[in-house]
C-alpha positions as CSV (number, residue, x, y, z in Angstrom):
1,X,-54.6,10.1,-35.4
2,X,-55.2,11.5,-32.3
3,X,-58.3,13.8,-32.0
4,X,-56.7,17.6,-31.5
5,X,-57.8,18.8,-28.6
6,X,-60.2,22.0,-29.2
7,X,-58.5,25.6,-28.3
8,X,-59.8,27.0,-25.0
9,X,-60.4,30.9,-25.6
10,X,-57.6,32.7,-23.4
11,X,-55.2,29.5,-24.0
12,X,-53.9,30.1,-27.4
13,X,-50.3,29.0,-26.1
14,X,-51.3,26.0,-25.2
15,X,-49.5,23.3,-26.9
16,X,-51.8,20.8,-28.9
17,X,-52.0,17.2,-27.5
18,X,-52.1,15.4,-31.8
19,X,-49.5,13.1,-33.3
20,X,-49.5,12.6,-37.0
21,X,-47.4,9.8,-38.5
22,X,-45.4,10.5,-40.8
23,X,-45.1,8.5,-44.2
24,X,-41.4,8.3,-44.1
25,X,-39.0,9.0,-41.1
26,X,-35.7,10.7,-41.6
27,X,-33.8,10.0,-38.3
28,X,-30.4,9.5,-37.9
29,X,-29.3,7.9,-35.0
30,X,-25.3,9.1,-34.5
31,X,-28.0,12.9,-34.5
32,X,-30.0,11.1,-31.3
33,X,-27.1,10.8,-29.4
34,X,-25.8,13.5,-27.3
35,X,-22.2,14.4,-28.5
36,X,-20.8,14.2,-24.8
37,X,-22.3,11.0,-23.8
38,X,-19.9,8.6,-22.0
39,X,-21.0,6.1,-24.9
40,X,-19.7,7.5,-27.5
41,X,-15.6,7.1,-26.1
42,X,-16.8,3.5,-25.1
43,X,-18.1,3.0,-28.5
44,X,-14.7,3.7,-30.5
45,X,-12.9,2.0,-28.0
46,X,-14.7,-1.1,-28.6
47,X,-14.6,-1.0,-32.4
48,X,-10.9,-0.5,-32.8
49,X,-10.8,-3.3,-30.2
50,X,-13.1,-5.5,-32.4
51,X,-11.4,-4.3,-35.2
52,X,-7.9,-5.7,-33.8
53,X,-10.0,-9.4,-32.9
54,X,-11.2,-9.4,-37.2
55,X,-8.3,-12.6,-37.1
56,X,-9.8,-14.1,-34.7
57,X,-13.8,-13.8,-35.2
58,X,-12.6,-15.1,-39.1
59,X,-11.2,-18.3,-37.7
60,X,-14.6,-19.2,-35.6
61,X,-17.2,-19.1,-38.9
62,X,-17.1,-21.7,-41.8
63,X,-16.6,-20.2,-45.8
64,X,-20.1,-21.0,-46.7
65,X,-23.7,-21.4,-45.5
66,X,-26.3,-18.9,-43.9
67,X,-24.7,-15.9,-42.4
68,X,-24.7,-15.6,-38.6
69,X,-25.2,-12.4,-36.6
70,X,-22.4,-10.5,-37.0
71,X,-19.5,-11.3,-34.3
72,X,-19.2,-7.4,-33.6
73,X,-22.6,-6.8,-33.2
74,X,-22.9,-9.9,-30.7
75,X,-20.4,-8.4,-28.2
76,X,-21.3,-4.9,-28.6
77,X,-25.3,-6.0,-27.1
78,X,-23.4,-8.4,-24.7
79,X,-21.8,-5.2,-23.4
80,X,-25.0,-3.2,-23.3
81,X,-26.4,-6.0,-21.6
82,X,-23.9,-5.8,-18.3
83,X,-23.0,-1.6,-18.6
84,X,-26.9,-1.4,-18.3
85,X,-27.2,-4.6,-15.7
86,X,-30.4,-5.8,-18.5
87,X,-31.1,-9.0,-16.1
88,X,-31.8,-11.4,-19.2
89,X,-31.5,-11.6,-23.1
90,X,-35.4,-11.7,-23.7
91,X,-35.6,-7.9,-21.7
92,X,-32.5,-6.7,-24.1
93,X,-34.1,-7.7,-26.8
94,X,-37.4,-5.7,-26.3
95,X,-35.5,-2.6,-24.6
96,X,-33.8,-3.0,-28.4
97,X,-36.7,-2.3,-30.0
98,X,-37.2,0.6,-29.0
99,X,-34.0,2.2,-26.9
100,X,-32.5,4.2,-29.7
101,X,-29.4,4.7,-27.7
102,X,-29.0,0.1,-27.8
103,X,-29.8,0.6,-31.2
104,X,-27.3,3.2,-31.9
105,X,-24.5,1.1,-29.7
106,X,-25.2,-2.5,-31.2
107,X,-24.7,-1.2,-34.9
108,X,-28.4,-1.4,-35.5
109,X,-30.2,1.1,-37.4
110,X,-33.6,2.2,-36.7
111,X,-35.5,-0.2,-39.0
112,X,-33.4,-3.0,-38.8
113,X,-35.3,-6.0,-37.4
114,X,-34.5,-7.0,-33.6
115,X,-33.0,-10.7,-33.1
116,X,-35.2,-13.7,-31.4
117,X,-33.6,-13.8,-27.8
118,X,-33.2,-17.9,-28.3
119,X,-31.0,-16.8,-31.6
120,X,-29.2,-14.2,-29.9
121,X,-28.2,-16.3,-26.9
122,X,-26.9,-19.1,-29.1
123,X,-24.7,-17.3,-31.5
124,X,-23.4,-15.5,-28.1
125,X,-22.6,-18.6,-26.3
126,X,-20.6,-20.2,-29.3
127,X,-18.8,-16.7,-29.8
128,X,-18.4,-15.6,-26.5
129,X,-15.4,-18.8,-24.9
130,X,-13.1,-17.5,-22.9
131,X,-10.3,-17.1,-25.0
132,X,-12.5,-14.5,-27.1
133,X,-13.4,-12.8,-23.8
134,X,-9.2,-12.6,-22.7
135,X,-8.6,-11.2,-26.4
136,X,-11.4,-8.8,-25.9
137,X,-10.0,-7.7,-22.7
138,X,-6.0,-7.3,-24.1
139,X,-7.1,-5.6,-27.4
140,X,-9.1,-2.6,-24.8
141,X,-5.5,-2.4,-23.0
142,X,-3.0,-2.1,-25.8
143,X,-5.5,0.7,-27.4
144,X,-3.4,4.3,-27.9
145,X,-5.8,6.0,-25.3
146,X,-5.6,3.2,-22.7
147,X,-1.7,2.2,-22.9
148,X,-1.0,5.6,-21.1
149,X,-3.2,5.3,-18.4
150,X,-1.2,1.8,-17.3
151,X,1.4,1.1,-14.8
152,X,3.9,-2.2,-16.3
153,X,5.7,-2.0,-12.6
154,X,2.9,-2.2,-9.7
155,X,0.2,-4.5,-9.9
156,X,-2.2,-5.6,-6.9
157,X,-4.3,-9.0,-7.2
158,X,-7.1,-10.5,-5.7
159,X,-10.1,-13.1,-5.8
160,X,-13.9,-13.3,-4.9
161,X,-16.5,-16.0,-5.1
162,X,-18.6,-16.3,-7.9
163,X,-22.1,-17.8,-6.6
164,X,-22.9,-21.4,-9.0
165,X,-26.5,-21.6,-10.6
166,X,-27.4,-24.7,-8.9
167,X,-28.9,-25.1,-5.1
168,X,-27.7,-27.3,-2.1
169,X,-30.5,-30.0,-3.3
170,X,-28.2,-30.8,-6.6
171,X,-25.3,-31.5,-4.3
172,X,-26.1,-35.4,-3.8
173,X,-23.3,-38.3,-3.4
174,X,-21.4,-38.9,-7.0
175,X,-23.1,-42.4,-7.3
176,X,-26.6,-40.4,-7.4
177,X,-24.6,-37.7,-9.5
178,X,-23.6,-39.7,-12.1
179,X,-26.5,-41.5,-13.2
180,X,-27.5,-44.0,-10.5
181,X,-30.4,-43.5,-8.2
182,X,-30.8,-39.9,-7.5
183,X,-32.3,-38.8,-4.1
184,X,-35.8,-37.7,-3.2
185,X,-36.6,-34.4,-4.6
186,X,-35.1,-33.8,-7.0
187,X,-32.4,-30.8,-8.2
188,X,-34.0,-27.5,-7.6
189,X,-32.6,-24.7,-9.4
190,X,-31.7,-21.5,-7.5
191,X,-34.9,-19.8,-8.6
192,X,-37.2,-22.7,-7.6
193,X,-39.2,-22.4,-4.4
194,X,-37.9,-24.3,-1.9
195,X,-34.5,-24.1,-2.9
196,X,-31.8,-24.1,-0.2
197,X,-29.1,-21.7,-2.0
198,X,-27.3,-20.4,1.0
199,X,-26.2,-16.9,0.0
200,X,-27.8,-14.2,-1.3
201,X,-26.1,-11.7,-3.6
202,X,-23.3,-9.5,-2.5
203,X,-23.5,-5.9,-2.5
204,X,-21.2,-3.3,-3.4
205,X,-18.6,-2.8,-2.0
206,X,-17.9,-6.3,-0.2
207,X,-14.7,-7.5,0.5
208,X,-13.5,-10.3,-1.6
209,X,-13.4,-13.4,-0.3
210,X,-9.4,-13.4,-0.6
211,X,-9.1,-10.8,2.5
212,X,-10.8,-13.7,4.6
213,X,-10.4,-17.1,2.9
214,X,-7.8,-19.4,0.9
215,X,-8.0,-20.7,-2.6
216,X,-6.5,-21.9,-4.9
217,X,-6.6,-22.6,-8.9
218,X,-7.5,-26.3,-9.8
219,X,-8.2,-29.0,-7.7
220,X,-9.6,-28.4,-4.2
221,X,-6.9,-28.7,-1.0
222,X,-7.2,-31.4,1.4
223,X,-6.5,-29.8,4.0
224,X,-9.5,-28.4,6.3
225,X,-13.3,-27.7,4.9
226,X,-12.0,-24.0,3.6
227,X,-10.1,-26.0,1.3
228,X,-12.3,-29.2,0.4
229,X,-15.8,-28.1,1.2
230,X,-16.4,-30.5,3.5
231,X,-19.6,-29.8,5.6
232,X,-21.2,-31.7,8.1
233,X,-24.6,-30.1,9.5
234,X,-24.6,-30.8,13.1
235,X,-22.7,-28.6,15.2
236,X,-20.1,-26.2,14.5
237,X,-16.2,-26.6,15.3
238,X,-15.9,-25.8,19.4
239,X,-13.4,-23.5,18.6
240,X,-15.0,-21.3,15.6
241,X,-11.9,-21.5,13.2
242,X,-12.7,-23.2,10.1
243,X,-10.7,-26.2,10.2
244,X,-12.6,-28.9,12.3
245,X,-11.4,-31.2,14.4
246,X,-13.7,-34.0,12.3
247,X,-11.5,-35.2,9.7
248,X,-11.0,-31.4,8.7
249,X,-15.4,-31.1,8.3
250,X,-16.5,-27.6,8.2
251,X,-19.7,-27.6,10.2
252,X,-22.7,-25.5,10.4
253,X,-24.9,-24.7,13.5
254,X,-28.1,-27.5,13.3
255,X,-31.4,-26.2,14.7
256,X,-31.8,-28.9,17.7
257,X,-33.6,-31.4,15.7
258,X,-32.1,-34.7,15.7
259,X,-30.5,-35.9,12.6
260,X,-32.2,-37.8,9.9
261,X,-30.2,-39.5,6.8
262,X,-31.1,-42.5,4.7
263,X,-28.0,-43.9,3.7
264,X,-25.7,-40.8,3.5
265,X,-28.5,-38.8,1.3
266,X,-30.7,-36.7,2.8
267,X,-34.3,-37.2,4.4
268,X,-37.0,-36.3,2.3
269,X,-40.7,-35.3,3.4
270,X,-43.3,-35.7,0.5
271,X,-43.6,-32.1,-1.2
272,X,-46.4,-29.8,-0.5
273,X,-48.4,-29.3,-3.6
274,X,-47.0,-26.9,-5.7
275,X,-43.0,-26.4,-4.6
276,X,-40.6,-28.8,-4.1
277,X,-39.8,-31.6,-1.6
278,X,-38.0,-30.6,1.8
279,X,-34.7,-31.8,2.8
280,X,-33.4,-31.9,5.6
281,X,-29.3,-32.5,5.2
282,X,-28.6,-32.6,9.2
283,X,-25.8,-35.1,10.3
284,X,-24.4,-35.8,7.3
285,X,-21.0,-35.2,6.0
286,X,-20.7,-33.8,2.7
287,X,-17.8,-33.2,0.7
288,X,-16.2,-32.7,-2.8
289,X,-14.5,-35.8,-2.8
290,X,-17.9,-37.2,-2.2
291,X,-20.7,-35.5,-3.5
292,X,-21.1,-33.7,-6.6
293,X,-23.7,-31.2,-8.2
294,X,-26.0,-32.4,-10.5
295,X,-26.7,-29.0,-11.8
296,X,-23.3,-27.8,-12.1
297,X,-20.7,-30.6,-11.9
298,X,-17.9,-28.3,-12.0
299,X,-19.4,-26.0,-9.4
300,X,-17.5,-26.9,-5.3
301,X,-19.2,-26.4,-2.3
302,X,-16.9,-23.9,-0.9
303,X,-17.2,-21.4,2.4
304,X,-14.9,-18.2,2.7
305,X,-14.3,-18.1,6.4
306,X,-15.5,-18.7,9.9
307,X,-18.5,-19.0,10.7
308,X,-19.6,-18.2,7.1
309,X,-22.3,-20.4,4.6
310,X,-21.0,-23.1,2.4
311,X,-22.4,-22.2,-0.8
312,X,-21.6,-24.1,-4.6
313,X,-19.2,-21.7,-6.2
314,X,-16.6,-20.8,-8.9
315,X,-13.5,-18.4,-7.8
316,X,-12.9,-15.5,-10.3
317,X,-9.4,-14.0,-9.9
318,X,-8.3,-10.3,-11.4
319,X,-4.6,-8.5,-11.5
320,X,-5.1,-4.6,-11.4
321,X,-2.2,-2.1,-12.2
322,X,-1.7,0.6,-9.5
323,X,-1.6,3.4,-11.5
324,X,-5.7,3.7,-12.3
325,X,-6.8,0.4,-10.6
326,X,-7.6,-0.8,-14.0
327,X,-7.8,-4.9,-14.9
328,X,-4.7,-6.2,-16.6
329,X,-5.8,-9.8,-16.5
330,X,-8.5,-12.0,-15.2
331,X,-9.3,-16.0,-15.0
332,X,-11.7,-18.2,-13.2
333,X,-11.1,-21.7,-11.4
334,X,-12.7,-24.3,-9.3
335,X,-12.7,-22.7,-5.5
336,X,-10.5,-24.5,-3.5
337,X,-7.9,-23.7,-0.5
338,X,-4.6,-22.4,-3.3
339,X,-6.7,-21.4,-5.9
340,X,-5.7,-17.4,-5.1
341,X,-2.1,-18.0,-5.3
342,X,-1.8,-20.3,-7.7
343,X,-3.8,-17.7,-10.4
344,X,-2.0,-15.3,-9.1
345,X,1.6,-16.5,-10.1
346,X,-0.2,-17.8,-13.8
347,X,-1.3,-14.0,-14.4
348,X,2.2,-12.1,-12.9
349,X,4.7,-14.3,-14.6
350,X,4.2,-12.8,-18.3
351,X,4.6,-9.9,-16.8
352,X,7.9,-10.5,-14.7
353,X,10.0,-11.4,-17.8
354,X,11.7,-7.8,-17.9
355,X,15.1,-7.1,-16.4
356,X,14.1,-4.4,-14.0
357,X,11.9,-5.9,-10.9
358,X,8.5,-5.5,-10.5
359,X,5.5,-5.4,-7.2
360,X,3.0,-7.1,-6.9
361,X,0.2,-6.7,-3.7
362,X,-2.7,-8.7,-1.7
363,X,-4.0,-9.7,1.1
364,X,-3.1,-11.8,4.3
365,X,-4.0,-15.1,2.4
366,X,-0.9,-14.5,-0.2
367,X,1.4,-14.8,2.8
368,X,2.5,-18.1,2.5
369,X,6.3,-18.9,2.4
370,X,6.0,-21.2,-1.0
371,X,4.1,-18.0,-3.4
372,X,6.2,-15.5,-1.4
373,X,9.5,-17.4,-2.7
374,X,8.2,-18.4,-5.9
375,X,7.6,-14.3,-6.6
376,X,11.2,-13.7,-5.5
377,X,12.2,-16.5,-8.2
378,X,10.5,-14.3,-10.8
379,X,12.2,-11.0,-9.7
380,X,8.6,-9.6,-8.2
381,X,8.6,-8.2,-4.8
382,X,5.7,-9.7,-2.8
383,X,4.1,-6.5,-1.4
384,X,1.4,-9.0,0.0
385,X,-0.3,-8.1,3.8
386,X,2.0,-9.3,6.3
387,X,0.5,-12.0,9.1
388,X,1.1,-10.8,13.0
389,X,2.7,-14.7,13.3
390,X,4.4,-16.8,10.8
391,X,4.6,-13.7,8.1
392,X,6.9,-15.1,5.3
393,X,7.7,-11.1,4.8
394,X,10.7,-9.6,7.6
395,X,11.7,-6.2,7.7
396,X,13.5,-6.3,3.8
397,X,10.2,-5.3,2.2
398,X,7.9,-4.2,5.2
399,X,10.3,-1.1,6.3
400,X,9.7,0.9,2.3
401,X,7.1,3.4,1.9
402,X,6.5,1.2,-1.6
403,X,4.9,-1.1,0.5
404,X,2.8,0.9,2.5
405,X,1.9,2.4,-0.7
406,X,0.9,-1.5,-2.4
407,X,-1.1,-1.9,0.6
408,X,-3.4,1.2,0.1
409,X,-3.6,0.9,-3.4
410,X,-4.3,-2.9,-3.6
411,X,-8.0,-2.4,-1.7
412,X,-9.5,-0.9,-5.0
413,X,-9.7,-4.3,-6.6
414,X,-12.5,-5.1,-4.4
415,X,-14.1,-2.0,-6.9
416,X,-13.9,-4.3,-9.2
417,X,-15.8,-7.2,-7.0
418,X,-18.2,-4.7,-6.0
419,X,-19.1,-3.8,-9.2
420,X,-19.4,-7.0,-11.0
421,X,-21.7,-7.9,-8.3
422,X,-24.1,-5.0,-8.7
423,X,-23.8,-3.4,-11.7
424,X,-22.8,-6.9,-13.9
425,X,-24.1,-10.1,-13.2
426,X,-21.5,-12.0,-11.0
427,X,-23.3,-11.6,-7.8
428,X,-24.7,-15.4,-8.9
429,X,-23.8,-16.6,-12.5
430,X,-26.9,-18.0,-14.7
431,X,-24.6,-20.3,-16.2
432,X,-23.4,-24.0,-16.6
433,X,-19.9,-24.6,-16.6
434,X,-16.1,-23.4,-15.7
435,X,-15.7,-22.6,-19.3
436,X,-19.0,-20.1,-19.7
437,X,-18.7,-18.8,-16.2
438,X,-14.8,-18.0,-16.9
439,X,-15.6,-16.1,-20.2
440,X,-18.6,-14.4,-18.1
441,X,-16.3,-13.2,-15.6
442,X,-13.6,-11.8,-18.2
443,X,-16.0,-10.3,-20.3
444,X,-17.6,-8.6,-17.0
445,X,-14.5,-7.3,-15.6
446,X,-13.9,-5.6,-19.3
447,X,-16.6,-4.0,-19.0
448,X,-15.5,-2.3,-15.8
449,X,-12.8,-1.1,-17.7
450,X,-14.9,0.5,-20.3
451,X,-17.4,1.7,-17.7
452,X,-14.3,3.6,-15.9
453,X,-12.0,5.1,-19.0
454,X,-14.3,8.4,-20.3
455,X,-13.7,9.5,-16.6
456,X,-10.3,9.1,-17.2
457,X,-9.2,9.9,-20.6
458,X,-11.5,13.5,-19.3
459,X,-8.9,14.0,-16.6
C-alpha cells in the first residue's frame, strides 16, 4: 500500500494520493468501453464477418490434437495491430496486457493470459493466406450495413509499389542466388547498417505509382528498364525518359568514380568493424533476367518513372466503387511493365457479367489500345485518363460528363495508398514472399474499410 499522504490543515478537499488492492476485481470490460466509440460498429462488423468465414476457418484445423488460438481471435489482434499501426507482434502483445480497449476487441477478458508473440505470429502466418484475407474482405462487403453504401456500376482502379524486405546487397547474379558462390558481403537486411535500400517510406497522400509508371501482373515486360528492372549504375539515359538506349537499361546517375566490378558482381571493400561490407555496384548491369534476390526471390527490382530509384518491390493493385471510394477487390503481383492492366481486367471481369454496362476509371498508364478493347469486349466503358498523343479513347467516351465525373472520383484510391502506407504497414512489407505479402496487402486495405464505415453508416 501506498503510505496516505497526511491531511494538511485548511486542505481537507484535497484528494488522498493511497491505492488499496482489492481482493477480487469486478470489471467488465463491454462497461470500459465508451458506448459511442468507433470500435464498437467495427467490432460487430467483424464478427458477423468472421461469423460468415466459420466454413472456412473449420476446413484449415485437424479433428484432434491441442487446440490452437482461436481463428477469430487471431484476426481480430491482426486488425488491432494495423488500425492502431502497433509496428511489431512483441509491442501488441505487451500493449495487450494491459490496453483494456485490445483486450476488449481481441475477445480477451481481463484475466485471460496474453499469447507469446513467437506463438501468435505462427498461428497468424498459417491462418492469415491470401485466400482467407480475400474472404475476409468479401464477407465485410456483402454485410446488411455495408451493401448499401456500394456502387455495382462505377468502379475506379489503381496500383502502387509495395517496398520488398530485402536491400540492393541481396540482389546478386542467379548463379550466386541459387546456391553457388555468393558475393562479398553478404545479404544485408533493410534494417542492417550499411544497407543500400533505396527508398524510404511513402507518406500520405503519395500518388501511386500507376499515375507515373507501367505494370503489369506476372512476369516482368521486356521492354525498357520500367518494365524489366534493368539497371546499369553509370550514367543516366541522355534523354531522361526511362527507356535507355542500352539494350532498354534503366540507369542511375554514378558519383564520378570510375567503375569497379569483379566479374559482373560487385566490388567489395573489407567491412569496418561492426556494420557491414561496402559495395560499390557502379558499371554494372543488373537485371531480372539476371540477378535475383537472395532475401526475397520473388521480390523485382523495379523503378516507377524517370529519374526515380530502382528499388526490390511487389505491386499491390485495389478496385474502389465510386459511390464511397470503398475497396471492392484487391490482389498483389510481381512489378513489372503490364502488371496494372492485367490485375485490373482479372478484378473487373466478375463484375461485368450483367447485362447493363458498367465504368471503370484510371490513370494515363491504362491507356493502352489492347486493355481499352479488351474492356469494351466485357461491356465496361474505359473511363481511363486520356494520353495528349496516341490516346486509344476518341470523342465517344471523352465528350460525357460520366467521364469527367470517373476522372474526379477515381483520385481517392490513392486514399487508400496513402493510408496503407502510414497508418498500415505497406510503406515497406516485413515479409518473405508474394503469397504473405499479397494476404498482407488484402488484409490492410480491409482494414481501411473498417477504419472508414462508422463515419459512414453516422451519415
Amino acid at each position: 500500500m501506498i503510505p496516505s499522504v497526511p491531511v494538511i490543515m485548511g486542505a481537507k478537499m484535497r484528494g488522498l494520493d493511497e491505492r488499496n488492492e482489492a481482493l477480487f476485481s469486478y470489471v467488465n470490460l463491454e462497461d470500459r468501453v465508451p458506448a459511442r466509440h468507433p470500435l464498437r460498429l467495427i467490432r460487430e462488423i467483424v464478427n458477423g464477418a468472421l461469423a460468415r468465414l466459420d466454413g472456412a476457418f473449420a476446413t484449415l484445423y485437424a479433428a484432434d490434437g491441442r487446440p490452437s488460438i482461436a481463428p477469430e481471435r487471431l484476426l481480430r489482434a491482426a486488425l488491432i495491430q494495423i488500425l492502431f499501426s502497433v509496428r511489431s507482434e512483441r509491442q501488441l502483445m505487451e500493449q495487450m496486457q494491459y490496453n483494456l480497449l485490445f483486450r476488449w476487441f481481441v475477445g480477451l477478458g481481463i484475466d485471460d493470459p496474453v499469447w507469446v508473440p513467437t506463438v501468435f505470429s505462427k498461428n497468424r502466418d498459417r491462418l492469415l493466406t491470401t485466400d482467407i484475407a480475400r474472404q475476409f474482405l468479401a464477407a465485410i462487403l456483402v454485410d446488411k450495413a455495408v451493401k448499401p453504401l456500394l456502387s455495382d456500376e462505377h468502379f475506379s482502379v489503381d496500383g502502387t509499389l509495395i517496398k520488398a524486405w530485402a536491400s540492393m546487397k541481396s540482389f546478386q547474379p542467379k548463379e550466386a542466388a541459387n546456391g553457388d558462390e555468393p558475393a562479398a558481403g553478404g545479404d544485408a537486411g533493410p534494417g542492417q547498417a550499411g544497407s543500400a535500400a533505396t527508398a524510404g517510406p511513402a507518406t500520405n497522400g503519395e500518388a501511386g505509382p500507376a499515375q507515373d509508371s507501367d505494370a503489369s501482373a506476372s512476369e516482368p515486360a521486356a521492354a525498357g528498364p520500367v518494365q524489366d528492372g534493368d539497371v546499369s549504375t553509370t550514367e543516366p539515359a541522355a534523354s531522361g525518359d526511362a527507356n535507355s538506349a542500352q539494350d532498354g537499361s534503366a540507369s542511375a546517375a554514378g558519383d564520378g568514380e570510375a567503375p569497379r566490378h569483379d566479374g559482373g558482381r560487385p566490388a567489395v571493400e573489407p567491412p569496418a568493424a561492426g556494420r557491414n561490407a561496402e559495395v560499390d555496384f557502379h558499371g554494372q548491369k543488373r537485371s531480372n533476367q539476371t540477378h535475383a534476390s537472395r532475401t526475397d526471390p520473388e521480390a523485382r527490382l523495379y523503378r516507377k518513372g524517370p529519374g526515380k530509384e530502382a528499388k526490390l518491390c511487389f505491386m499491390g493493385h485495389a478496385l474502389i466503387e465510386n459511390r464511397n471510394g470503398l475497396v471492392v477487390d484487391a490482389c498483389l503481383t510481381q512489378a513489372s511493365g503490364h502488371a496494372e492492366r492485367e490485375a485490373a481486367l482479372a478484378m473487373i471481369e466478375p463484375r461485368a457479367d450483367r447485362p447493363g454496362r458498367i465504368t471503370l476509371g484510371g490513370d494515363k498508364n491504362y491507356d493502352a489500345e489492347d486493355f481499352v478493347n479488351e474492356l469494351r469486349s466485357m461491356n465496361v466503358t474505359p473511363h481511363v485518363a486520356a494520353k495528349k498523343t496516341g490516346s486509344a479513347l476518341d470523342g465517344r467516351t471523352t465528350r460525357h460528363a460520366g467521364y469527367a465525373m470517373s476522372q474526379r472520383i477515381r483520385k481517392r484510391i490513392e486514399e487508400v495508398f496513402g493510408w496503407g502506407k502510414t497508418v498500415g504497414p505497406l510503406a515497406q512489407t516485413m515479409l518473405h514472399g508474394a503469397e504473405r505479402v499479397g494476404a498482407q496487402f488484402t488484409f490492410t486495405v480491409a482494414g481501411y474499410n473498417l477504419a472508414r464505415l462508422p463515419k459512414l453508416l453516422a451519415a
